[in-house]
C-alpha positions in Angstrom: 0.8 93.0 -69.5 -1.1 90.5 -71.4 0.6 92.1 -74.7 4.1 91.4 -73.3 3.0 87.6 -72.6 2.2 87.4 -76.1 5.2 88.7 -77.4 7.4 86.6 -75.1 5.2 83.6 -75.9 5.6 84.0 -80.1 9.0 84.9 -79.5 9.7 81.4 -77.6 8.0 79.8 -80.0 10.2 80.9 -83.1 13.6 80.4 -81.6 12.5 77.0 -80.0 10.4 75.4 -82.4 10.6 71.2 -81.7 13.0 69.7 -83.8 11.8 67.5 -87.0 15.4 65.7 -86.7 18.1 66.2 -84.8 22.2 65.9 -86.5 24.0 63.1 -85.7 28.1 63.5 -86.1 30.5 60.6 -86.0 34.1 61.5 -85.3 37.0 59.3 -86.2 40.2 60.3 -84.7 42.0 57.3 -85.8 44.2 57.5 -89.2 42.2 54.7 -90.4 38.6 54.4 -92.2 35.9 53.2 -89.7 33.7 51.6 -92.1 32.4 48.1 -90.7 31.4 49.4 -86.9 28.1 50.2 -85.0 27.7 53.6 -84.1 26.5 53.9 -80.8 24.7 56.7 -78.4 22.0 56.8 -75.3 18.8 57.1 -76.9 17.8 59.4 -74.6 20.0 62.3 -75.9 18.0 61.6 -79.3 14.3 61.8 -78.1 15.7 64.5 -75.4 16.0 67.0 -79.1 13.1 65.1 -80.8 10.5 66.6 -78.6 10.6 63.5 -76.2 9.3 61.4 -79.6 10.0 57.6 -79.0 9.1 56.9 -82.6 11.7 57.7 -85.0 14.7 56.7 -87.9 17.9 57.0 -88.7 19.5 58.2 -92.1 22.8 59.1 -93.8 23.5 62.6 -94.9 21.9 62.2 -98.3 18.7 61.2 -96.8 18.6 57.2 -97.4 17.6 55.4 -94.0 19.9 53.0 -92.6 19.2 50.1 -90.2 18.8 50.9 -87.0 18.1 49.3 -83.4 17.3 49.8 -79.7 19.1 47.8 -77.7 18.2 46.1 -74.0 20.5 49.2 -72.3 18.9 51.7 -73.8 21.2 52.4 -77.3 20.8 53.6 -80.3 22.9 51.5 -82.9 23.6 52.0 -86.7 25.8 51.3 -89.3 28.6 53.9 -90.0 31.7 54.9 -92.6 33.6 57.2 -91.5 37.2 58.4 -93.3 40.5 58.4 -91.6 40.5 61.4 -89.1 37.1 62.9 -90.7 33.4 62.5 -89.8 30.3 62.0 -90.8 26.6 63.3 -90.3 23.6 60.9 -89.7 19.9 62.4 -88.9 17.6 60.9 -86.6 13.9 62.0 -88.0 10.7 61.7 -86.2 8.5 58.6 -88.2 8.1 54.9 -88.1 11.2 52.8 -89.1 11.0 50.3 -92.0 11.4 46.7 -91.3 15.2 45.9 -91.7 16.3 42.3 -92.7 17.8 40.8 -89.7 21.5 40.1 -89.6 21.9 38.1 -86.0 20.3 35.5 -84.7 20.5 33.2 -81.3 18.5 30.7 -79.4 18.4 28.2 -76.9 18.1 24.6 -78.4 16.6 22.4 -75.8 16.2 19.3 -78.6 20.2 19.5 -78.5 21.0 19.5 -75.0 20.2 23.4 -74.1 23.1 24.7 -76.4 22.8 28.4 -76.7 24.0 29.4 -80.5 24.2 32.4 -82.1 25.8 34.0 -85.2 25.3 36.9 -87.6 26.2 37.2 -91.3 29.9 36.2 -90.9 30.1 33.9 -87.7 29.1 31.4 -85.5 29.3 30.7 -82.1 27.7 27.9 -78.9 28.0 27.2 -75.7 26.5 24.4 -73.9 24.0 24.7 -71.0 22.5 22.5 -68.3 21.3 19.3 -69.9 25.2 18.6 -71.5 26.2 19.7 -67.7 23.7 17.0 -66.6 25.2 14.2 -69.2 28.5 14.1 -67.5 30.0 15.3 -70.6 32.9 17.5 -70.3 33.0 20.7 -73.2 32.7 24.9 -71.1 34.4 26.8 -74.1 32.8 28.7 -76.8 32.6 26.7 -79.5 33.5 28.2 -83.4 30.7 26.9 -86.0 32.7 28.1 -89.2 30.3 30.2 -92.0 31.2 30.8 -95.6 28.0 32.3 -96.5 26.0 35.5 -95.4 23.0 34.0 -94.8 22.0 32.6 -91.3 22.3 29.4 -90.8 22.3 28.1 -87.3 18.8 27.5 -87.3 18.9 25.2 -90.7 21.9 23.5 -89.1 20.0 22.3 -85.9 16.9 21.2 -87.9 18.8 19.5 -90.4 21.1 17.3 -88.1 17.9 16.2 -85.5 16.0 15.6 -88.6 13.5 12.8 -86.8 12.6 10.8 -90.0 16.0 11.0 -90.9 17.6 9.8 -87.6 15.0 7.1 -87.2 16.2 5.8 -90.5 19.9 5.9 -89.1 18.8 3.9 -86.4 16.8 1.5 -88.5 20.0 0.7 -90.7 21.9 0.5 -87.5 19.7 -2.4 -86.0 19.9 -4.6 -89.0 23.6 -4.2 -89.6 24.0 -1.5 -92.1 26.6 0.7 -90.3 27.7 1.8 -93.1 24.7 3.0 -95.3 23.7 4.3 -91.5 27.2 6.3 -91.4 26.6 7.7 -95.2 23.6 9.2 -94.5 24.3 10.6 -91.5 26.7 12.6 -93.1 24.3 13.9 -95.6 22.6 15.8 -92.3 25.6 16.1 -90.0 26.7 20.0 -89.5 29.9 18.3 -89.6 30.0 18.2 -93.2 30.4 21.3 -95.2 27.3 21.1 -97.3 27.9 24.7 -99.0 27.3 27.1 -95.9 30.6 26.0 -93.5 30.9 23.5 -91.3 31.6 22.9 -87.1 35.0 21.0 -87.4 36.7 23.0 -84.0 37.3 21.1 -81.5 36.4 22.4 -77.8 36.1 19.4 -75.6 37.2 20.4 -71.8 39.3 23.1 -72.3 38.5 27.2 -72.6 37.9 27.0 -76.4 38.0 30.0 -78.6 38.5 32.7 -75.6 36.5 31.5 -72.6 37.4 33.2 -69.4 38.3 31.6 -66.3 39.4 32.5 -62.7 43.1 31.6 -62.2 44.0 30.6 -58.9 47.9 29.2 -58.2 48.8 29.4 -61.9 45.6 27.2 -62.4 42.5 26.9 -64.5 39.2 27.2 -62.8 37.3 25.9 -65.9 33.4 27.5 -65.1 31.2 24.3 -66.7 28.1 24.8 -68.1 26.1 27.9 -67.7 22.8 27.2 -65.9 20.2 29.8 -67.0 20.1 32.3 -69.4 18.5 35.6 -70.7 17.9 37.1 -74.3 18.6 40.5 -74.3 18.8 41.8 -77.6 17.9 40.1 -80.7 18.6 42.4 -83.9 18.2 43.0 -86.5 22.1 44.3 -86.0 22.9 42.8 -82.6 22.0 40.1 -80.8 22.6 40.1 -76.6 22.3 37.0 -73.9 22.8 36.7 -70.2 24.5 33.8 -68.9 24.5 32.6 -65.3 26.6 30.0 -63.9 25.9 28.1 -60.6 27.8 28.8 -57.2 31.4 27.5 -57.4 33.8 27.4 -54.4 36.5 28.8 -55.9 39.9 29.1 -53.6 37.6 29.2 -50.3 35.0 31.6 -51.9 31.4 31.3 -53.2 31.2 32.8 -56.3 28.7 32.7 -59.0 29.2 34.0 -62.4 27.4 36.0 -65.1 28.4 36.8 -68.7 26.8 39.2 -71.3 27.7 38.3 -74.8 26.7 40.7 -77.7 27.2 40.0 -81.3 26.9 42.8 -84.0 26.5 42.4 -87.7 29.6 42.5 -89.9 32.0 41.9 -86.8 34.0 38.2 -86.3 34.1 39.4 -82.7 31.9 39.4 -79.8 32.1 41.8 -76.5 31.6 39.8 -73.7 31.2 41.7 -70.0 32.0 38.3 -67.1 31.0 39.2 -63.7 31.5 37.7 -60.4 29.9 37.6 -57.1 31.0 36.5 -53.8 34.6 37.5 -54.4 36.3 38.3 -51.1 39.1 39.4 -52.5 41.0 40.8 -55.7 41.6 37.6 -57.9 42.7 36.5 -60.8 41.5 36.3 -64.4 42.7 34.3 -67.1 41.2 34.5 -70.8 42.5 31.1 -72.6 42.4 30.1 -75.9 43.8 25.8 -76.3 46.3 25.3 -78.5 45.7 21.9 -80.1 48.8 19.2 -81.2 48.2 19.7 -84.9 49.6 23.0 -84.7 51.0 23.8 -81.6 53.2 27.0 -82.3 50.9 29.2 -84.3 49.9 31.7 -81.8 50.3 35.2 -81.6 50.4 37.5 -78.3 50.7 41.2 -78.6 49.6 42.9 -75.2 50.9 46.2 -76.2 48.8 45.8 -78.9 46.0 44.2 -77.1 45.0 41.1 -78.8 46.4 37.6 -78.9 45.3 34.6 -81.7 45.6 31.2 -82.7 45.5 29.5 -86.5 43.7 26.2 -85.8 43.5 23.4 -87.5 40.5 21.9 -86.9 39.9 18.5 -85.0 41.9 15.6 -87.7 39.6 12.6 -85.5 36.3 14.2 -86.0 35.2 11.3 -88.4 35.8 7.9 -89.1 38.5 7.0 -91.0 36.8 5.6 -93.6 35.6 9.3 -94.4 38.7 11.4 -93.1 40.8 11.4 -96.1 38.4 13.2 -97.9 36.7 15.2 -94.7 39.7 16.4 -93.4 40.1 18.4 -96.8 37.4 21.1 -96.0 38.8 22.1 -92.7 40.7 24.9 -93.9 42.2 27.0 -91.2 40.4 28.4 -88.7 41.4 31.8 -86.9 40.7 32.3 -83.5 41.6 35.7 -81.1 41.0 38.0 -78.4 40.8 41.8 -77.9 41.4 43.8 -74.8 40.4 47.2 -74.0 42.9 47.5 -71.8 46.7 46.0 -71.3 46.7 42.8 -69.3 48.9 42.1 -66.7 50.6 39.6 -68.9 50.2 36.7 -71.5 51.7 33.2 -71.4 51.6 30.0 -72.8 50.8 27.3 -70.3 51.2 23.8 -70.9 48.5 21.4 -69.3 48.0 17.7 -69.0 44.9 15.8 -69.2 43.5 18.0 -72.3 42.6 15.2 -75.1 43.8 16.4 -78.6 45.5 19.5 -77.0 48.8 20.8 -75.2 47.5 23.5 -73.3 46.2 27.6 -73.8 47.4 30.9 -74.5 46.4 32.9 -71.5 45.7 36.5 -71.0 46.0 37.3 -67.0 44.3 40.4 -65.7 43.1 41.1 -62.4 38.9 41.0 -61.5 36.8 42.2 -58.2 33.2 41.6 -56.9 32.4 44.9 -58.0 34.4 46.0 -61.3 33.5 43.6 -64.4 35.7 42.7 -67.0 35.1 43.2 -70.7 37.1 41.9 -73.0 36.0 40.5 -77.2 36.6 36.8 -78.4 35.7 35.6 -81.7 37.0 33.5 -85.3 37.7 34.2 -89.0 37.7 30.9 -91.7 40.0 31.1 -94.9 37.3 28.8 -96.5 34.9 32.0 -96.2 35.4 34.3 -99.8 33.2 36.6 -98.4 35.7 38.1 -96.0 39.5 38.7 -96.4 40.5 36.7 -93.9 43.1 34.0 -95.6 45.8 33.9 -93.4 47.2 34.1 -89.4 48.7 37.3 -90.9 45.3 38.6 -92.0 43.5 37.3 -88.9 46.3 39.4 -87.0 45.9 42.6 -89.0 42.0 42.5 -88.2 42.5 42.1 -84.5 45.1 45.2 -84.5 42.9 47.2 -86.2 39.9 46.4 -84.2 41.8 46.4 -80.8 43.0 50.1 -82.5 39.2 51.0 -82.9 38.0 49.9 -79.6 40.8 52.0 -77.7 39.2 54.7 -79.6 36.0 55.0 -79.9 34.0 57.3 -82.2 33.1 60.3 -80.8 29.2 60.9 -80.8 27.6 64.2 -80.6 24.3 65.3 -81.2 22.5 68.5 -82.3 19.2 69.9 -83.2 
């Protein structure tokens, strides 16, 4: 008997050894290369054929790693290329991951009124939290901080514009009459200013901004304020994840409070954001806006059988004095703006609106929300001032959100095997 246990034993042993590295195959079905997307799988399913191991890294089928990172939800993510209707083999292997230069990055800033920014190594984004809320000031969409550089730059930005020596010497010129030395150099700081990196020249004030959603009750805007608190999920070195919560709002005889997840991944111009509401009685309405502004009121673009909808903006023409505008106004370029849908909303519009400074209203996506069912949906920008990307056109900008609206209706198939 003790023979047999043996034999059973080795013979376990040889067909199951534990796996070194386990086969990773991307599937494209599309007839399009997928070669600027995160691949993404359940962790679990990995250390499940690694032998449990929590501790491992990702390469391509030559055997060069790629980044990699563990998200907040338990994912895997890594870069991917993949050929039109083909695939392509990655290998998770048991060992320590290198240190990967990070391509996101986010933060609160509490020195500028609790904006949350973010960005990665094409775009920028901010919203703005409880201290603007407090001010009286009125701006609750996402905000577009145009890049034309790779490099990160949110961080510089901030620091450079709340330079304290810098504004104390603004003031100082102020007090004894020197406005305009005081105006000069504040536009040697100002994010404003395109100092080589991009520039912030979009205009949000109190409307949706660059794809903010909103419940829609009676063909109206419930614009949701500032968000109150907020969580960082995820913060690379390929994606970066916060949490928004928004206070309790009677909306149409309900309490409802809202939450939002926004993720960014490298190499993308859009964000995936998941809005969720509590305290909704009843099935209501959703309306994803993006404001049209008077300088360029009929350059939008809705396709829902296509699922996406943009705007070519212009930028804001009374940023700066006008001492400085002929000149400033020069580096606004055009600024692309646009939403993807996963799924086909009940309809999209343009609605006029009154009372919106600088602006005639939104293009609105409509879809229907419950208290238990969120809604997930991408919103994000492209600037023709930006050589690094190919983005020089409406046309372009349109291309890109077809093509990524075609990608995220279908998804790369993951499957995984010792």
């Amino acid at each position: 008997m003790k023979y047999i246990v043996l034999i059973f034993t080795f013979f376990n042993f040889l067909i199951l050894p534990a796996a070194d590295r386990v086969a990773i195959t991307v599937t494209n079905s599309l007839p399009i290369p997928r070669a600027t997307e995160l691949a993404e799988v359940d962790v679990s399913l990995i250390q499940d054929k690694l032998d449990g191991t929590s501790t491992f890294f990702i390469t391509d089928a030559d055997g060069k790693e790629v980044p990699s990172q563990l998200t907040y939800d338990g994912k895997l993510i890594f870069p991917v290329g993949v050929p039109a209707k083909g695939k392509a083999i990655y290998y998770a292997k048991k060992g320590q991951p290198a240190t990967y230069e990070a391509k996101v990055f986010g933060r609160q800033f509490p020195e500028r009124v609790d904006d949350m920014a973010w960005e990665n190594d094409r775009v920028a984004f901010r919203c703005y939290g409880p201290a603007l809320q407090r001010s009286g000031e009125r701006a609750w969409g996402y905000d577009v901080w145009n890049k034309r550089t790779s490099r990160l730059i949110v961080e510089k930005r901030y620091a450079n514009e709340l330079d304290p020596d810098i504004q104390r010497a603004i003031q100082k010129l102020r007090s004894i009459g020197q406005g305009d030395m005081a105006d000069d150099l504040y536009n040697v700081i100002s994010y404003h200013v395109d100092h080589g990196d991009g520039m912030d020249c979009y205009k949000v004030g109190s409307t949706l901004g660059c794809g903010t959603a909103a419940l829609y009750v009676n063909e109206k805007i419930m614009y949701p304020r500032c968000y109150t608190s907020y969580e960082i999920l995820d913060r690379g070195p390929l994606r970066f994840t916060v949490k928004l919560s928004y206070g309790t709002e009677n909306i149409d005889g309900m309490a409802v409070f809202e939450t939002r997840i926004i993720s960014l991944d490298a190499g993308s111009h859009l964000n995936k954001a998941i809005v969720s509401y509590s305290g909704l009685t009843r099935p209501s309405s959703l309306a994803v806006g993006i404001v049209v502004h008077n300088e360029n009121p009929n350059a939008y673009v809705q396709n829902n059988a296509g699922g996406y909808m943009c705007y070519e903006d212009l930028g804001d023409p009374n940023q700066y004095k006008e001492k400085y505008r002929a000149k400033q106004n020069q580096d606004f370029g055009h600024i692309y703006v646009g939403t993807v849908f996963p799924q086909t909303m009940n309809e999209m519009k343009y609605q006029a609106e009154n009372g919106l400074p600088g602006a005639y209203g939104h293009i609105l996506a409509i879809s229907s929300v419950t208290d238990t069912t969120p809604f997930t949906y991408y919103f994000g920008s492209a600037w023709d001032r930006n050589e690094e990307t190919s983005i020089f056109s409406l046309t372009d900008w349109e291309a890109y959100l077809n093509t990524f609206a075609l990608q995220v209706r279908n998804p790369l198939k993951i499957t995984i095997k010792a």
